[in-house]
Structures are given as C-alpha cells and as structure tokens.
Backbone as JSON, one array per atom type, in Angstrom:
{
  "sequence": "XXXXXXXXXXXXXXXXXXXXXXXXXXXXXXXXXXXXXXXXXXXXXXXXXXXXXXXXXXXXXXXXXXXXXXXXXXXX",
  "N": [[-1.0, 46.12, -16.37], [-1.67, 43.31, -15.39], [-3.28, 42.67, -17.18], [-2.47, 42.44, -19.54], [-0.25, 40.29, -19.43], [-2.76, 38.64, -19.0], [-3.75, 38.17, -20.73], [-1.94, 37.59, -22.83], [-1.33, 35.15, -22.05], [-3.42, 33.51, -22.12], [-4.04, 33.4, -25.09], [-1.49, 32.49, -25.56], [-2.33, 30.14, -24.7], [-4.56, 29.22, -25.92], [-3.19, 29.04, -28.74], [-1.07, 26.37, -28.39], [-3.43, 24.97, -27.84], [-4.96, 24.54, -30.3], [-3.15, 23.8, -32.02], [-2.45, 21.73, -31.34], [-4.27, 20.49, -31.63], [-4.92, 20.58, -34.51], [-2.8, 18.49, -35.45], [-4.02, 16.18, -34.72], [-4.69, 12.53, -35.36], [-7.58, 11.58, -37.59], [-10.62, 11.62, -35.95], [-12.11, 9.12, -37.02], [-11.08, 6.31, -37.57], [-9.62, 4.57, -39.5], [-10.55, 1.78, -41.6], [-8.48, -1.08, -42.24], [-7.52, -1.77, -45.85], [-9.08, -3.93, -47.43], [-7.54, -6.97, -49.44], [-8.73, -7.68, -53.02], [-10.27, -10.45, -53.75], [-9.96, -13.22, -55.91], [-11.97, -15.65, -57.45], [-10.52, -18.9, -58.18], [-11.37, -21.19, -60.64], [-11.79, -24.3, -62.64], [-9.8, -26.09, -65.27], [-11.5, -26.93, -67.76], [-10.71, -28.31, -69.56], [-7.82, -29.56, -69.29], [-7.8, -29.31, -66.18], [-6.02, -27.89, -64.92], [-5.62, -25.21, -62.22], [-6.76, -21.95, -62.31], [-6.99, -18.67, -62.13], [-9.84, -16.55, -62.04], [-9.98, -14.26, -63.44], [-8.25, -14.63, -65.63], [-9.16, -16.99, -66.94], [-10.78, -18.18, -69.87], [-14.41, -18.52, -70.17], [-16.58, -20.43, -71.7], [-19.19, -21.32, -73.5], [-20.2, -21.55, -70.17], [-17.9, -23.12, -69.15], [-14.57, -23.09, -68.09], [-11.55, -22.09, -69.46], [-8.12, -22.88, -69.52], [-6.32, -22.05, -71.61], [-6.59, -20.76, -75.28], [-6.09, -22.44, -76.9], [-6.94, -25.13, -74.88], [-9.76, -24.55, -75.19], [-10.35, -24.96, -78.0], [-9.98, -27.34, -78.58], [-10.97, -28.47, -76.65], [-13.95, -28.08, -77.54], [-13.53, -28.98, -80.23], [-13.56, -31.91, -79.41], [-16.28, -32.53, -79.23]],
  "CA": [[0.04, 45.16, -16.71], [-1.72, 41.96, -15.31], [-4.64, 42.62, -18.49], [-1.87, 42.37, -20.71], [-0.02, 39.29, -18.69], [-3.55, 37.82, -18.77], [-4.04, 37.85, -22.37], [-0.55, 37.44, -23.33], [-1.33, 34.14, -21.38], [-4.59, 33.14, -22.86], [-3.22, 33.85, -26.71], [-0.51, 31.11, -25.86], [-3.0, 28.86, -24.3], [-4.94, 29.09, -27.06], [-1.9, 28.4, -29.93], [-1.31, 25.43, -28.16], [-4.61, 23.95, -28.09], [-5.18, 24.87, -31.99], [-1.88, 23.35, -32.51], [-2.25, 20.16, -31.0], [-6.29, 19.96, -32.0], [-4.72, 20.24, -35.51], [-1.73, 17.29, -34.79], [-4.31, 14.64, -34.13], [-5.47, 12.19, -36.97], [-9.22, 12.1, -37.47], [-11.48, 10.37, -34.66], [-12.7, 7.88, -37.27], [-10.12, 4.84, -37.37], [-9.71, 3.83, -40.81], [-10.18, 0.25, -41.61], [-7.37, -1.44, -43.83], [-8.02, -2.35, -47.24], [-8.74, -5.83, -47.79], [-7.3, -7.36, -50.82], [-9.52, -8.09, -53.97], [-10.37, -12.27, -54.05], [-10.32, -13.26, -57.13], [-12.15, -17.19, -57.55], [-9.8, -19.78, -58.79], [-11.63, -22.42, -61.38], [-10.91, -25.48, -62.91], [-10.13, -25.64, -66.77], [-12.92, -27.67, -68.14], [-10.11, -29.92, -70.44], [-6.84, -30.17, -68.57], [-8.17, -29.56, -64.8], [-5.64, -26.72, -64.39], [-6.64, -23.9, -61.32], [-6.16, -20.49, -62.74], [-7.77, -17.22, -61.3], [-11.27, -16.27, -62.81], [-9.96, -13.17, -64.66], [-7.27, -15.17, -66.66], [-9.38, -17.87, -67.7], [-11.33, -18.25, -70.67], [-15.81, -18.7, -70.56], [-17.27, -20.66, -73.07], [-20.82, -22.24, -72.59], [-20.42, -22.34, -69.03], [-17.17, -23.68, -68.97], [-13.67, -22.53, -67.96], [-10.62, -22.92, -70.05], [-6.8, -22.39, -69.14], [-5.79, -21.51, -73.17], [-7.39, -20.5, -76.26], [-5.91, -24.34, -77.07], [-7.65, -26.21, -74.95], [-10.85, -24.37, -75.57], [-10.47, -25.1, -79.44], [-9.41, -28.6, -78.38], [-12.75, -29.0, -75.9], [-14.54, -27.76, -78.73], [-13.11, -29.76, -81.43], [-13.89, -33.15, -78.97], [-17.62, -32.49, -79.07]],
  "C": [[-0.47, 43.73, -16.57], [-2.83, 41.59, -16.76], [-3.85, 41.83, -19.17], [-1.13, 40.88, -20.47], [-1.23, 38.05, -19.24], [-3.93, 37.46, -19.94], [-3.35, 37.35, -23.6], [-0.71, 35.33, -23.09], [-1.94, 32.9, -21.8], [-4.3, 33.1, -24.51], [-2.47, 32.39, -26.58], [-1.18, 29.77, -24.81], [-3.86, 28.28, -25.52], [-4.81, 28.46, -28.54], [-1.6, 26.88, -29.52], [-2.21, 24.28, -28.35], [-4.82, 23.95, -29.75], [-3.9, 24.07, -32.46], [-2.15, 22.0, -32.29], [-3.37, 19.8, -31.21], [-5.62, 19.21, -33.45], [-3.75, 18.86, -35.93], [-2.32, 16.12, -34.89], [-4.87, 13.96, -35.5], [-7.04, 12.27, -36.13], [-9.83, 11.01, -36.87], [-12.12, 9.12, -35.45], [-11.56, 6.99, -37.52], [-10.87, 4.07, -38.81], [-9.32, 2.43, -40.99], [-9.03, -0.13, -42.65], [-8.28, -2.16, -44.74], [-7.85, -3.5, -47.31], [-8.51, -6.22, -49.2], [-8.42, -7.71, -51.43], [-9.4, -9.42, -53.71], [-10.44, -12.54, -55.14], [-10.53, -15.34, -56.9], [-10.98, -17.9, -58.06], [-10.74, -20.83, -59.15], [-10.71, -23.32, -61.75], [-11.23, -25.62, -64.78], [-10.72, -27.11, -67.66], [-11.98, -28.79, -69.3], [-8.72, -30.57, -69.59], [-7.2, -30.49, -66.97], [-7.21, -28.75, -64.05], [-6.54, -25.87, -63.59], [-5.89, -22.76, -62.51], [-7.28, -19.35, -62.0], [-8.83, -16.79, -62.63], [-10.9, -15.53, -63.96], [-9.1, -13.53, -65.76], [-8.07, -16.09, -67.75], [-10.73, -17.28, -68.78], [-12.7, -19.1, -70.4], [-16.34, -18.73, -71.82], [-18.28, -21.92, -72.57], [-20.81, -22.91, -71.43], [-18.77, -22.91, -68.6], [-15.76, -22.43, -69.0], [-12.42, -22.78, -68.39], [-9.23, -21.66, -69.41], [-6.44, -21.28, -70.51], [-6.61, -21.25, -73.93], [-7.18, -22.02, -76.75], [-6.31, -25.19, -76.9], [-9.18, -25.47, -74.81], [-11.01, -25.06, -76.83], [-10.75, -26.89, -78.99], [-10.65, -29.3, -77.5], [-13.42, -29.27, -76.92], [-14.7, -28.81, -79.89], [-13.47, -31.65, -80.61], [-15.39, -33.49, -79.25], [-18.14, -32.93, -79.86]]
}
C-alpha cells in the first residue's frame, strides 16, 4: 500500500512540476520593438520638412511636390 501511496505521490509531484515548467514564458526577455526612424529633409524650393519616404529625389535634391520639383527645374 505505501508503493502505491509512494507513486501515487510522485505522479502528482511530477504533474505539477510539468505544469508549472510549461506556465513560464521563455528565459530569454524579449526586447521591445523600436519604431522605424524615418529622416526628415528639407525641400530644396520651398524649405518644407517632410519624411524621406514622401519626398521626391532629383539630382541630389529633395522636393515636397512634383510642383516644386518642375518649378526647381524650370528656374535653372
């Protein structure tokens, strides 16, 4: 009777630990995501900021519009 006691015992020591092993997050400590940066230029006719991926590259230069590109352009 104590075999059975003793194993009966061990079984739910066991479930436990497997239970609460599984429960835990994972020992590496995930960093947070840092936002994307995106540059802010300056638009090479008015002097508007705008964010890199909006603006318009043309020889070097950074324009707000297709407008005042033409309009750079057309000064030259």
């Amino acid at each position: 009777m104590t075999r059975i006691l003793f194993f009966a015992l061990l079984a739910a020591i066991a479930w436990i630990w497997i239970t609460r092993k599984k429960g835990k997050p994972d020992a590496e400590p995930r960093s947070p995501e840092t936002p994307a940066v995106e540059h802010i230029v300056q638009c090479a006719h008015c002097g508007l900021r705008v964010p890199e991926g909006e603006s318009l590259l043309v020889d070097g230069k950074h324009y707000c519009s297709e407008a005042h590109r033409d309009a750079d352009v057309a000064e030259r």
